[in-house]
C-alpha positions as CSV (number, residue, x, y, z in Angstrom):
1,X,67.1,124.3,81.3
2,X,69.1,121.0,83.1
3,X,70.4,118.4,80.8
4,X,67.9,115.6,80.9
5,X,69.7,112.3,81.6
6,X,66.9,109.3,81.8
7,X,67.3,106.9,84.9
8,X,68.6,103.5,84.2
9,X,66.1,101.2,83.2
10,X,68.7,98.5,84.1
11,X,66.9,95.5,82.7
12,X,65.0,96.8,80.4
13,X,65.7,94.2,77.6
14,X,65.1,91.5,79.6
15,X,62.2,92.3,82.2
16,X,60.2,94.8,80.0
17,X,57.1,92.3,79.5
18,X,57.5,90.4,82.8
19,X,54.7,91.3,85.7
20,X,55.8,92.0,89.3
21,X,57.5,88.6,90.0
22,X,55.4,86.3,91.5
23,X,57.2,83.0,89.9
24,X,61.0,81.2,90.3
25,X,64.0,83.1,90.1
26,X,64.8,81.5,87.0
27,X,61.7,82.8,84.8
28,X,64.0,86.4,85.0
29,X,67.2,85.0,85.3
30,X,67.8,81.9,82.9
31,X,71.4,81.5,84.0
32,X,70.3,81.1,87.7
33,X,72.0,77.8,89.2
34,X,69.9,75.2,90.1
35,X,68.8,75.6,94.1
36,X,65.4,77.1,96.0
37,X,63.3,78.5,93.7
38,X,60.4,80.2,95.7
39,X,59.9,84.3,95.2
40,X,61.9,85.4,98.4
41,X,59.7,88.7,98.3
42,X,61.1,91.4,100.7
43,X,63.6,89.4,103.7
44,X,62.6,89.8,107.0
45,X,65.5,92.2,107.4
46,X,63.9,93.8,110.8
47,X,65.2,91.6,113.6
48,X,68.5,91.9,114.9
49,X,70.7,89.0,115.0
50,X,70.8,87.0,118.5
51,X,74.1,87.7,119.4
52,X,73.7,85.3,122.4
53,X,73.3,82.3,119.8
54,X,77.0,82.5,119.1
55,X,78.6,83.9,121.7
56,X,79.4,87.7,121.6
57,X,81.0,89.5,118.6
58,X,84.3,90.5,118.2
59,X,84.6,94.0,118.9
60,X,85.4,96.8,116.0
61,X,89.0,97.7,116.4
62,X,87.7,101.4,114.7
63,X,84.8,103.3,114.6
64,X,83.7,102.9,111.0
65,X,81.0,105.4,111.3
66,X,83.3,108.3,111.0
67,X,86.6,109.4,109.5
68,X,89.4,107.0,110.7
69,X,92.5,108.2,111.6
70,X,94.5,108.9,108.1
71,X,94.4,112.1,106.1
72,X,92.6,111.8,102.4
73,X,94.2,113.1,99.7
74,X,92.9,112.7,96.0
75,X,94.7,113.2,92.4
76,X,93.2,111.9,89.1
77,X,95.6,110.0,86.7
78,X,95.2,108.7,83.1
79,X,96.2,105.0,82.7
80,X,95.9,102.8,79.2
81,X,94.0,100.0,79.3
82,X,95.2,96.3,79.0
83,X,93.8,96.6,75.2
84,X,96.7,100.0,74.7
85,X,93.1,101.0,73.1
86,X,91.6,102.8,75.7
87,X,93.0,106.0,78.0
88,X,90.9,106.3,81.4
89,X,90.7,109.0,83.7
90,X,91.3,107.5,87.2
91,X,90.7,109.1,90.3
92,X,93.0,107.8,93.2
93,X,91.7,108.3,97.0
94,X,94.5,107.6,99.6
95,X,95.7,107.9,103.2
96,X,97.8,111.1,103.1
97,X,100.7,112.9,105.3
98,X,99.2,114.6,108.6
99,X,100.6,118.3,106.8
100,X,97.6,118.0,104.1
101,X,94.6,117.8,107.1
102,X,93.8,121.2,107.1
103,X,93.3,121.0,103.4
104,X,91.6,118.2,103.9
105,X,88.9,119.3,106.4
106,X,88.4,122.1,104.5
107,X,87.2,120.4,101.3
108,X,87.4,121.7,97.7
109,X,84.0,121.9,95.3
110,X,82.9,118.9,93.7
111,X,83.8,121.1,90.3
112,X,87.3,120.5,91.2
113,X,87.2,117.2,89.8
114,X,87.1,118.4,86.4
115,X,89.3,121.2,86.7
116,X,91.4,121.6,83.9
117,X,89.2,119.3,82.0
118,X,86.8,120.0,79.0
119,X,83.9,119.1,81.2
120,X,85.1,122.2,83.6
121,X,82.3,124.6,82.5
122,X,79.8,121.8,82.2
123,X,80.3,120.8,85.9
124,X,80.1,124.0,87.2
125,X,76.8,124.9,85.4
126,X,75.4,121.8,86.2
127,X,76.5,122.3,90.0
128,X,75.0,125.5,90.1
129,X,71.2,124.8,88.5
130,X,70.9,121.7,91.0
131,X,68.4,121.1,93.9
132,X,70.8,122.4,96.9
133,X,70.3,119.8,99.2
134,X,70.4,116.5,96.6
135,X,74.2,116.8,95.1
136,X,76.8,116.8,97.6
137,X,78.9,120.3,96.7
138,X,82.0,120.0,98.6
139,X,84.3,117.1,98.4
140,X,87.1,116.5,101.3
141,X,90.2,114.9,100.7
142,X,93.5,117.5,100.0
143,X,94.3,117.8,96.3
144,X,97.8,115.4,95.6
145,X,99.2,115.8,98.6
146,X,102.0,113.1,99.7
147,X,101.0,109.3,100.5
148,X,101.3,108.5,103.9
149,X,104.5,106.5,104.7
150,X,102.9,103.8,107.1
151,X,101.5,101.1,106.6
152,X,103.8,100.3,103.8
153,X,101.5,98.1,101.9
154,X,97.8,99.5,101.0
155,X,94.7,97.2,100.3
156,X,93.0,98.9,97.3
157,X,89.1,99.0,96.1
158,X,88.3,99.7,92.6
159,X,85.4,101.4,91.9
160,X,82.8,101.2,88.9
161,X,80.4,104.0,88.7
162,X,76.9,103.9,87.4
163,X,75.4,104.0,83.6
164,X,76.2,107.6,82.5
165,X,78.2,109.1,85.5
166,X,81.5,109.9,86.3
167,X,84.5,108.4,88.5
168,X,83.2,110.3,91.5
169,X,79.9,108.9,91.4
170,X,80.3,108.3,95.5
171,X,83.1,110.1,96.4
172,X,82.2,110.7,100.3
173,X,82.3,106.6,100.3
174,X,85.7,106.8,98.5
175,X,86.8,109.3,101.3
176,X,85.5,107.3,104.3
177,X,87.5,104.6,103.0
178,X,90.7,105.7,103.1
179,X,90.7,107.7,106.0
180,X,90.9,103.9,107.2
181,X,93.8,103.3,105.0
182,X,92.4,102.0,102.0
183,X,93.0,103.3,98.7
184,X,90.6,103.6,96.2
185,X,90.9,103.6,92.6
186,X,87.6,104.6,90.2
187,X,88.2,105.5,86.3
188,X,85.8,106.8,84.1
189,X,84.6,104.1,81.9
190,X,85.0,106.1,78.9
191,X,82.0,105.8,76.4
192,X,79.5,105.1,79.4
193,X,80.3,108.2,81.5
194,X,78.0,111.7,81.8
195,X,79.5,113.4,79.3
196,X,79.5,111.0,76.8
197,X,75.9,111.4,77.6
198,X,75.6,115.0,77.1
199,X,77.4,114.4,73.5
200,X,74.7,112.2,72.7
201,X,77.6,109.2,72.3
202,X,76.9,107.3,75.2
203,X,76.5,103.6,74.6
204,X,73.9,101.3,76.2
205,X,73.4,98.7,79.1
206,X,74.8,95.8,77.2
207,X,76.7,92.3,77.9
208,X,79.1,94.0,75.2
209,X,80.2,96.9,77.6
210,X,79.7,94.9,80.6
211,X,82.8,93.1,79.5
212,X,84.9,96.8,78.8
213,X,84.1,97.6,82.1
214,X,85.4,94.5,83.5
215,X,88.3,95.0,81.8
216,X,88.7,99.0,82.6
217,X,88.9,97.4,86.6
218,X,90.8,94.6,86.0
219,X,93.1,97.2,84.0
220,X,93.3,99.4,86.8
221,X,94.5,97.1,89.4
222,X,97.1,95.9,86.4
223,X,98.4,99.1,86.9
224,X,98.0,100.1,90.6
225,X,100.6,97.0,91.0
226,X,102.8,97.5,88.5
227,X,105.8,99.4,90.3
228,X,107.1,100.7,87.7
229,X,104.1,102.4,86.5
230,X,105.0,106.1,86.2
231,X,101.1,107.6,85.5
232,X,100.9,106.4,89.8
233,X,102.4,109.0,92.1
234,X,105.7,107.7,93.1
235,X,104.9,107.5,96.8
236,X,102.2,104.9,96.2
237,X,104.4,102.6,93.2
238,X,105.0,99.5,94.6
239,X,102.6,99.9,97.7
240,X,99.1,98.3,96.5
241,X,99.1,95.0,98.3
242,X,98.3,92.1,95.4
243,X,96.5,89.9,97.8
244,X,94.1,92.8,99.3
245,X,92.3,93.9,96.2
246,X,88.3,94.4,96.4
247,X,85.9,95.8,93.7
248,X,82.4,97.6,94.6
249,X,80.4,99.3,91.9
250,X,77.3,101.5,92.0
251,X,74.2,100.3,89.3
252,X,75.9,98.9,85.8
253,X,78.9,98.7,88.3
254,X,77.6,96.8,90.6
255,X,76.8,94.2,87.5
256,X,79.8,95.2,86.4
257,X,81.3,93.4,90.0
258,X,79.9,90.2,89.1
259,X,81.8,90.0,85.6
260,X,85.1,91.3,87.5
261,X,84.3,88.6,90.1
262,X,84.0,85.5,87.5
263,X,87.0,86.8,85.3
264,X,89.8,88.2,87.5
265,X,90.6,86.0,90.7
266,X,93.1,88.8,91.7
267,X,89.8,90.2,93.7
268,X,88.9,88.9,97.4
269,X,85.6,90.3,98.3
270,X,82.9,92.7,96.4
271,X,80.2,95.2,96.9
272,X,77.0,95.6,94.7
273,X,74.8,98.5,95.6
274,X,71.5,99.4,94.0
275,X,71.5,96.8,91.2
276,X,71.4,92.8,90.9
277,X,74.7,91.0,89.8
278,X,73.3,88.0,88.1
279,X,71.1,89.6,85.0
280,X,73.8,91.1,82.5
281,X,76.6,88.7,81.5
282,X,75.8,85.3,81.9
283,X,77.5,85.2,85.5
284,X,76.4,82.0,87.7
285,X,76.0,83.3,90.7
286,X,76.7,80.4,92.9
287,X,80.6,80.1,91.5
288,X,81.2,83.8,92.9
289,X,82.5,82.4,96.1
290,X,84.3,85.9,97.3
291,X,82.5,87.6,100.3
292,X,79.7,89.6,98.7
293,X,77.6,93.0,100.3
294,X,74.5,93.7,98.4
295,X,73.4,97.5,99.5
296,X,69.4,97.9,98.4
297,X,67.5,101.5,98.3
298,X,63.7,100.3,99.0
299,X,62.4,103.0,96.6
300,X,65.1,102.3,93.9
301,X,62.9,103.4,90.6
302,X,65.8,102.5,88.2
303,X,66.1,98.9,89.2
304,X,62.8,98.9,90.3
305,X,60.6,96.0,92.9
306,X,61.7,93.2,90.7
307,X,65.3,94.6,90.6
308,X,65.1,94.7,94.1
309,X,63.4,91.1,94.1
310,X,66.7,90.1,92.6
311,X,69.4,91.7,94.5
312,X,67.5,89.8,97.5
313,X,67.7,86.5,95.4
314,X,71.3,87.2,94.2
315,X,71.8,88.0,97.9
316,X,70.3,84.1,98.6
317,X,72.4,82.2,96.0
318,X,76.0,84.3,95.4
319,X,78.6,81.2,96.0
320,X,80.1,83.2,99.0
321,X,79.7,84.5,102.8
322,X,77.4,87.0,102.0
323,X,75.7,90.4,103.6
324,X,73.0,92.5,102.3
325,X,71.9,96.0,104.1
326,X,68.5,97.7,102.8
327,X,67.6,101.3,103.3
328,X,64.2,102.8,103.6
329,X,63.2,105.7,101.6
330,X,66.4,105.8,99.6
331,X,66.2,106.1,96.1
332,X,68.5,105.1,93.4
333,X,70.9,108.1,93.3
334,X,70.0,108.9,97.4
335,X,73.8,107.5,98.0
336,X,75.5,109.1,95.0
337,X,77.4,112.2,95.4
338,X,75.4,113.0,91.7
339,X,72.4,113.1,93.5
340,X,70.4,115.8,91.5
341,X,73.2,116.5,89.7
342,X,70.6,115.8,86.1
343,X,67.4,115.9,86.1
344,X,67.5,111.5,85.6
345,X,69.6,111.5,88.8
346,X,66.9,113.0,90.9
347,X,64.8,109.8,92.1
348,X,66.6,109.8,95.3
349,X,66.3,113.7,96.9
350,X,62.9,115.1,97.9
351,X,59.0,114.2,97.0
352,X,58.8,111.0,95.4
353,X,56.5,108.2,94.4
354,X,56.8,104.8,96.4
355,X,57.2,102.4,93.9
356,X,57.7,99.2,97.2
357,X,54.2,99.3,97.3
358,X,51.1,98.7,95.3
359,X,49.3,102.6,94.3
360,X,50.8,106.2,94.1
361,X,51.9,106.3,97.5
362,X,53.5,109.8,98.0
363,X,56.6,110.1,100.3
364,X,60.1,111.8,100.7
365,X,63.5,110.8,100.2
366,X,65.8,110.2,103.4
367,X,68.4,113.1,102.9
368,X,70.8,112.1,100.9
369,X,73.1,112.9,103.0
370,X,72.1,110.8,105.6
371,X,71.8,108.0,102.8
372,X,75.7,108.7,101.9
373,X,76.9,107.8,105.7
374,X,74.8,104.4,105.4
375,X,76.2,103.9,102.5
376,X,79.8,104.7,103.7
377,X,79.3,103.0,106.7
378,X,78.3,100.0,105.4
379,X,81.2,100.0,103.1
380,X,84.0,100.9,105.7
381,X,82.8,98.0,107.8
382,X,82.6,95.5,105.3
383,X,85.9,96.0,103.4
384,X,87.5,96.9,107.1
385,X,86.5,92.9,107.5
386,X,88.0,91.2,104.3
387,X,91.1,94.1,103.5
388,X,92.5,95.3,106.6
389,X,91.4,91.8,108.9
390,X,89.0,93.8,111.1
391,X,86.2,90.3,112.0
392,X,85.2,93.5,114.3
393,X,83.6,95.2,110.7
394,X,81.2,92.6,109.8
395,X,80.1,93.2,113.9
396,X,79.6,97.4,113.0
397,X,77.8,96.3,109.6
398,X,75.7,93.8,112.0
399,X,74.6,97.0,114.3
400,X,73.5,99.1,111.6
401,X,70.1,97.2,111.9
402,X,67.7,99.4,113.0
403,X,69.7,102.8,112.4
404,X,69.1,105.5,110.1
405,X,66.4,103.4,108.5
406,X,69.0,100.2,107.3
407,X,67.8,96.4,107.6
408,X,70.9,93.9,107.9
409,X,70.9,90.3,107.3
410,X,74.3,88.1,107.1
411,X,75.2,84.5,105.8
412,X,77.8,82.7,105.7
């Protein structure tokens, strides 16, 4: 029998008794700035920009669609917190030296990330009783191999995984970016992870953990730029660049964005997929002024239609430029690499309920691995814009309307 982890009922302490949302913003969200208050319902997300309004975009300097140029290469490391309370496993993604592509390409079992690890068995089981389409089985990035030597200077993500999962939560994403030379960093948030959840110790969606993980990311990129940090491989100390630092989290990490946002100023841009920013932790949205993506699955039934509702309205009001990218029948776990990993990760892969509409309406999930390229692709083009000073990114993110099933809107 599979371990039985429930989906995240995100909001459940605030939205249990509220009906579909049919009044202001501020009935669900009380710490809402002042500003338009009208239910935005779904945005008319299906027509493609004019490009002739503003004269024709700037070209993509790389095809963020696929693997860029650079090797990936992957080791896990163990940092202590900023509190010396708390040790975190973080997994490192990063451009590596042309000798490891072979490795690379070939990939390595998702297990592999817990090898060596008391969670080794547990993986492996978990691997092999899973749907064999929903999780994604083989990871690809060579295991520790050497850094690459150019550029010298790396722009870094952290990543925040979702309630009860692990650091690799969307590894292929992780992968895409830093085949374009972007490293990213995601730790276990220790106490909120999967197998905290299998003890039966995991704690809850709460403002109280919402501020640990803020302070697991902002401890991370404490020690991704400390050059003397010897728990980093030596051929990346010294090489995060302090001014290119992003954060994007998946669920309680994308909330967990908006905390990292408001506390740590150190971060430059953000991305918040499948779960509003603006109902845990008292966050006004209109003082995040970083650029902000909002990634939405239209059949999320974790966050639900009024979660959705929100992201849309946090999409509206977030201080910042700001993008948000929505993808038909995709479920909540449809872009995580844990897709169907647990039976509560398995909204996302196969027959499903739509819960966008009124009525059981039957349907099926898009593959998720079709729902893993969106999601990388809307990633690699939006960080390619505000970390490596590609304008040409927010142009690819632009022509993902209409493909694979995504609706984009932008504003500045």
């Amino acid at each position: 029998m599979r371990f039985r982890s429930w989906p995240l009922a995100f909001f459940a302490f605030s939205l249990a008794a509220c009906p579909e949302p049919t009044v202001t913003p501020d009935a669900f969200v009380a710490d809402h700035d002042a500003g338009d208050s009208s239910d935005t319902g779904a945005l008319a997300t299906d027509a493609r920009p004019d490009e002739d309004d503003a004269g024709p975009l700037p070209e993509p300097r790389s095809d963020y669609g696929t693997a860029g140029p650079f090797v990936v290469g992957s080791v896990t490391i163990t940092i202590t917190d900023r509190t010396g309370m708390r040790e975190l496993p973080v997994e490192l993604w990063y451009p590596a030296v042309e000798s490891a592509r072979a490795e690379a390409e070939a990939g390595r079992p998702i297990e592999s990330f817990e090898q060596g690890t008391a969670n080794e068995t547990a993986i492996e089981e978990l691997v092999a009783s899973a749907p064999e389409t929903c999780v994604r089985r083989q990871q690809h990035s060579a295991a520790a191999p050497a850094a690459a030597a150019s550029p010298a200077l790396l722009p870094v993500v952290v990543f925040s995984h979702c309630h009860t999962c692990t650091r690799y939560d969307m590894a292929e994403v992780a992968e895409r970016l830093a085949s374009h030379g972007i490293v990213v960093a995601a730790p276990d948030h220790v106490d909120n992870t999967l197998w905290d959840e299998r003890a039966g110790t995991s704690v809850g969606v709460t403002n109280e953990f919402l501020a640990v993980r803020a302070s697991d990311v902002s401890s991370v990129l404490d020690r991704l730029l400390d050059a003397d940090a010897m728990e980093m491989p030596a051929d990346l100390r010294g090489r995060i660049d302090a001014s290119r630092a992003a954060v994007m989290g998946h669920s309680f990490g994308a909330a967990t964005t908006s905390a990292v946002v408001r506390d740590d100023d150190r971060f430059v841009a953000a991305l918040a997929v499948a779960a509003p920013i603006s109902v845990l932790g008292s966050v006004r949205i209109n003082t995040l002024d970083v650029p902000y993506a909002f990634l939405l699955m239209r059949e999320d039934n974790s966050v639900l239609e009024v979660g959705n509702r929100l992201i849309r309205m946090d999409y509206m009001r977030v201080g910042g430029p700001a993008t948000i990218v929505e993808l038909d029948d995709a479920g909540h776990w449809s872009i995580s690499d844990l897709c169907g990993l647990v039976d509560g990760f398995d909204a996302g892969c196969g027959e499903g309920v739509r819960g966008s509409v009124m009525g059981d309406v039957p349907f099926t999930y898009v593959d998720p691995a079709i729902a893993r390229e969106a999601a990388a692709d809307v990633a690699a083009g939006f960080f390619a814009t505000h970390l490596l000073g590609d304008p040409g990114g927010a142009t690819f993110v632009t022509r993902l309307d209409g493909t694979s099933g995504a609706h984009v809107m932008s504003r500045p």
